[in-house]
N, C-alpha and C positions, 0 to 999 in steps of 0.2 A: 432264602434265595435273595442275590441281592437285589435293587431295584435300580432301572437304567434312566435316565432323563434325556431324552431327546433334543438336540440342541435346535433352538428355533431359529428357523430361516430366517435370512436375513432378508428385507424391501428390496424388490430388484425396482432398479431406477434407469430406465433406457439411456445408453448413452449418445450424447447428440458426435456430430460429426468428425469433430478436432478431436475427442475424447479417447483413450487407449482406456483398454482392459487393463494391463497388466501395470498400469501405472498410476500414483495419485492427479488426480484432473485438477488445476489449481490455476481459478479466474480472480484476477487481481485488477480490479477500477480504481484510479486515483482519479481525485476531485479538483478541480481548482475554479478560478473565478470566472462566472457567468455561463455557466454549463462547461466550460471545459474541460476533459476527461481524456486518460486511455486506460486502453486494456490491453491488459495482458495476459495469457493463454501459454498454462507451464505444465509438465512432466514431471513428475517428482517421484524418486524410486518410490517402489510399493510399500507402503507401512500401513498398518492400523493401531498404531499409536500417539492417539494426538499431542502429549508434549513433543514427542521425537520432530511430530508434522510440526509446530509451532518453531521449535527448536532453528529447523531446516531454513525456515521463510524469514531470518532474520535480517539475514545479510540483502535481502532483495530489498525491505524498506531502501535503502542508500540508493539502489537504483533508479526506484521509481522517482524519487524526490528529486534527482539530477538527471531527469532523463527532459527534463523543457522548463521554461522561464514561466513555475507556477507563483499566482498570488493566493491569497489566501480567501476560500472559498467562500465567504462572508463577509466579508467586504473590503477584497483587493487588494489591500496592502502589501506588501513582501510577506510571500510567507518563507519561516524558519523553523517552522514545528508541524507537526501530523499526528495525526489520532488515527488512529488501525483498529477496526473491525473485525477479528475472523470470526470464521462459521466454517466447520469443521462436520462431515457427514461420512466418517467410517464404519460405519455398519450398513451399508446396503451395498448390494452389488449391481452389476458385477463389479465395480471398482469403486476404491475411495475417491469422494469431491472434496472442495477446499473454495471456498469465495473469501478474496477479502476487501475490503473497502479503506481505501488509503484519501483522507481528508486534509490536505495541506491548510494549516490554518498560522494565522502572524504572530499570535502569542496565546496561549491559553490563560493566562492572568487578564486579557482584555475579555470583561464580560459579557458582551453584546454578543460577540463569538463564541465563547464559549456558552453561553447560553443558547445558540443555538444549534451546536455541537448536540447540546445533551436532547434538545430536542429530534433532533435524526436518531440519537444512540433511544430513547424512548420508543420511536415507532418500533425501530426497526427489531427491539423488543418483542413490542405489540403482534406484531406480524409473525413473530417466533412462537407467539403463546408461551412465554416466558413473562414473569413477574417484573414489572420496571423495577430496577436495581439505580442506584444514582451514579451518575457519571465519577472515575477518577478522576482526579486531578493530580495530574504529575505533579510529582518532588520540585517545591518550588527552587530558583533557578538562583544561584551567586549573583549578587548584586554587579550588573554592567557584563555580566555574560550574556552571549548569544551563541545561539547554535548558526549552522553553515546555511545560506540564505540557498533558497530550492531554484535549483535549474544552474546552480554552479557548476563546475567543473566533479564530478563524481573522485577523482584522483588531489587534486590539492584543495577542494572544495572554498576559493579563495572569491570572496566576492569579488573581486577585478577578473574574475574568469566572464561573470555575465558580459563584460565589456570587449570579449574578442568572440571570433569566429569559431564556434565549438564546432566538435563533429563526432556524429553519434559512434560506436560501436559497429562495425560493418557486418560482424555475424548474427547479432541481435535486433537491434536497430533501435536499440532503448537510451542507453546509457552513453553520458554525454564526457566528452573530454576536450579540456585547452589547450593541450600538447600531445605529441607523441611518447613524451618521458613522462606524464600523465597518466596515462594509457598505460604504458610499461610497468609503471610503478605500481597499480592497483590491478595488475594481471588477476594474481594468485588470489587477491580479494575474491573477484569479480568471475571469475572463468567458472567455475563450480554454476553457477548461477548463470551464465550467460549459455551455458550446453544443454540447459533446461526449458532455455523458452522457446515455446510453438509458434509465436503470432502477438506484435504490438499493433495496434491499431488506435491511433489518435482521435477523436472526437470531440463533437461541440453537443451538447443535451441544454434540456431548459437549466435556466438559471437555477441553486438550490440555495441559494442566499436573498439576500436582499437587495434592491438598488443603489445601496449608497457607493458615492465615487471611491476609486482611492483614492485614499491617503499617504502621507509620509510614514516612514518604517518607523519601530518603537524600538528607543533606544531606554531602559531602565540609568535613571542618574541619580 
């Protein structure tokens, strides 16, 4: 006779109020300098596969990073770079969650920052009951390259965007644009992702860096 294995229930995790059943719940914090934050609050079709979930969330980085004039969370400077966070919880019901933590930081080659990058990705480790693993360090960068400085234009992402009158996205309230041919042009980017969000809400939290002033941007020579 053959023998059956009973498939074990999954953790039911009550869902708070923004939260849908039938969809992934997907809280996304970006950090920047001296407690400044938002959140964002997404729907994401139902899967419980998390490369597919990771897969999904790529294009939103771009947003969050141009969605306001962020410095870099440790000490001010222009930020150009982000460290992402997720946490992935598809096995409990009744629906899959998703948090991720989006870190705008000015260079990951500058130490002091990154050093205490690795000390956030340590805790928050700790707090997981997971084994401290060491921080990546991204694929070090072309000499005199830069990535697109954060709170640009999300559409030609041109640092002389920060120097005009942007203006958010009117169905989302996230993502930021210089133009209306801006906007036009990074539609079909952006639209996927922009019929997904519940709720941006901007904030001020305690500082997660340290005091020092900012400084001048890093330019590699």
């Amino acid at each position: 006779m053959a023998s059956t294995t009973a498939e074990k229930p999954r953790p039911f995790v009550p869902l708070e109020d923004w939260q849908r059943v039938d969809k992934v719940n997907l809280e996304v914090v970006g950090y920047g300098w001296h407690g400044k934050c938002v959140r964002v609050r997404m729907h994401l079709p139902m899967d419980r596969n998390v490369q597919r979930l990771h897969n999904a969330t790529r294009e939103l980085m771009r947003d969050v990073k141009h969605s306001a004039n962020w410095r870099c969370q440790f000490c001010g400077r222009f930020s150009r770079e982000t460290q992402v966070q997720t946490y992935t919880w598809v096995s409990i019901d009744p629906a899959p969650r998703m948090g991720m933590y989006m870190h705008h930081i000015c260079d990951h080659e500058r130490k002091k920052c990154f050093k205490e990058m690795e000390e956030i990705h340590n805790y928050m480790q700790t707090v997981d009951g997971l084994p401290v693993t060491p921080l990546p360090r991204p694929p070090k960068k072309p000499r005199n390259e830069l990535y697109p400085r954060a709170g640009s234009c999300a559409g030609c992402q041109k640092d002389g965007s920060l120097f005009v009158d942007q203006q958010r996205c009117s169905k989302c309230n996230l993502t930021r644009y210089c133009s209306l041919k801006c906007q036009a042009d990074d539609l079909p980017r952006h639209q996927p992702t922009c019929k997904q969000i519940f709720s941006v809400q901007f904030e001020r939290r305690e500082p997660l860096g340290d005091t020092e002033e900012p400084g001048t941007d890093i330019v590699r020579i």
